[in-house]
N, C-alpha and C positions, 0 to 999 in steps of 0.2 A: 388274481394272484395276491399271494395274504402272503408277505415281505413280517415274518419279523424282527423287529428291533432289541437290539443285546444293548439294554444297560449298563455299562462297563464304570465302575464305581471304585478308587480307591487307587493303590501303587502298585505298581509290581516290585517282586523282591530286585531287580537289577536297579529301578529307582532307587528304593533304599538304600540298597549296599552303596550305589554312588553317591548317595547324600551323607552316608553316616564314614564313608572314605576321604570327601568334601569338610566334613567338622573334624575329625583326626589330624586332616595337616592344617587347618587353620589354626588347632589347638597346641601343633608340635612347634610352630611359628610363635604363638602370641603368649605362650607360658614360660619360657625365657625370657621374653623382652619383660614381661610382667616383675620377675622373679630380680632382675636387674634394676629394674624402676624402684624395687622395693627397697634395696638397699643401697640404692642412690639416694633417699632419703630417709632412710637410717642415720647416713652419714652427715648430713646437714647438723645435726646432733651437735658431732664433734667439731664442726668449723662454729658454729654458733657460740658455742663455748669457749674455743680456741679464740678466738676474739674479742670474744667477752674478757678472757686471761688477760691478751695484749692489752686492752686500753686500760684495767686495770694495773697492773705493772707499770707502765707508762704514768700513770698518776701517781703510784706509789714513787718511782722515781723521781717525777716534778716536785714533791713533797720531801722525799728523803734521801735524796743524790746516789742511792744504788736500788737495783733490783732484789726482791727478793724471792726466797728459793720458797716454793710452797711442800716442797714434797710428794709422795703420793694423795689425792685425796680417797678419802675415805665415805663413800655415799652415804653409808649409811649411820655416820655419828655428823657428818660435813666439815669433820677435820681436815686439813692441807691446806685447802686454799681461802678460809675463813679468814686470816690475816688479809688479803688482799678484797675479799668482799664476794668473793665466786661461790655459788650455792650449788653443789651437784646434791640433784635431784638422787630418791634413792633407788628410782626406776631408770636410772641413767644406765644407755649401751654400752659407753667406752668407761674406762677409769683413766685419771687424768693425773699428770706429774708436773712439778715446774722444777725445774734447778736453775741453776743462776753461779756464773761464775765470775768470783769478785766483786759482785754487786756492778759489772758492768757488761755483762750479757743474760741471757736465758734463754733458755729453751722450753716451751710448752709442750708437752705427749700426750695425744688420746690415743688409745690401744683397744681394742673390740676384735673377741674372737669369735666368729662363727654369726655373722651377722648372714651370710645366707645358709645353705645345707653346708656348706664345707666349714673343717676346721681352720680354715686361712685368718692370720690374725690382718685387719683391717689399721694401721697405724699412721695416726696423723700428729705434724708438726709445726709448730710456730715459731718463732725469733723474736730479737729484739725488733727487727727492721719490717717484722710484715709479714714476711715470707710463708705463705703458708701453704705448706706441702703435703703430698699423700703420697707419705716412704712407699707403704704396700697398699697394695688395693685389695680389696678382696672383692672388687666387683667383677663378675667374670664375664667374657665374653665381648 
């Protein structure tokens, strides 16, 4: 009796399609979380900065008994916050503002629109006291 033997080498199409159905939802899963990761450090940016603002001002105040208002900065000449000693880069996300009112508060603003696919603007802010907050988020989800 001569039995013979079938070679069977390779996938069937139902392997595939459930392999390639298998990478579709792991990919519908981990490209959101990806897409939010990214602009969660995007935003580091602006708290970097916004901090940087506060202990400048705080020095300028130690030194000159009020706050002072830098304005909007301008990245790309580095006007605004030049008085204070803050450099925005001209590849900076956000553009950043100080006002100061009466030389015994202020308020720091970074502002960033469309840091992921949407037009949502991204705005962050800082005080006298610390306080540093994210008005809008534009991190979704």
């Amino acid at each position: 009796m001569n039995i013979r033997k079938q070679n069977k080498k390779g996938f069937t199409l139902i392997e595939l399609m459930i392999v390639v159905v298998i990478i579709g939802i792991l990919a519908a899963l981990a490209i959101p979380r990806f897409m939010q990761a990214t602009t969660k450090s995007k935003q580091s940016e602006a708290k970097q900065i916004l901090k940087q603002i506060y202990t400048m001002e705080r020095t300028y105040r130690q030194e000159k008994g009020v706050y002072l208002a830098g304005g909007p900065a301008d990245s790309a000449t580095g006007a605004g916050l030049a008085a204070l000693g803050v450099e925005i880069m001209p590849t900076a996300l956000y553009s950043y503002s100080v006002t100061a009112v009466a030389g015994t508060s202020f308020l720091a603003t970074a502002t960033a629109t469309g840091l992921d696919d949407d037009p949502t603007n991204d705005v962050w802010t800082i005080d006298q006291n610390g306080n540093l907050q994210n008005t809008t988020n534009d991190v979704t989800g």
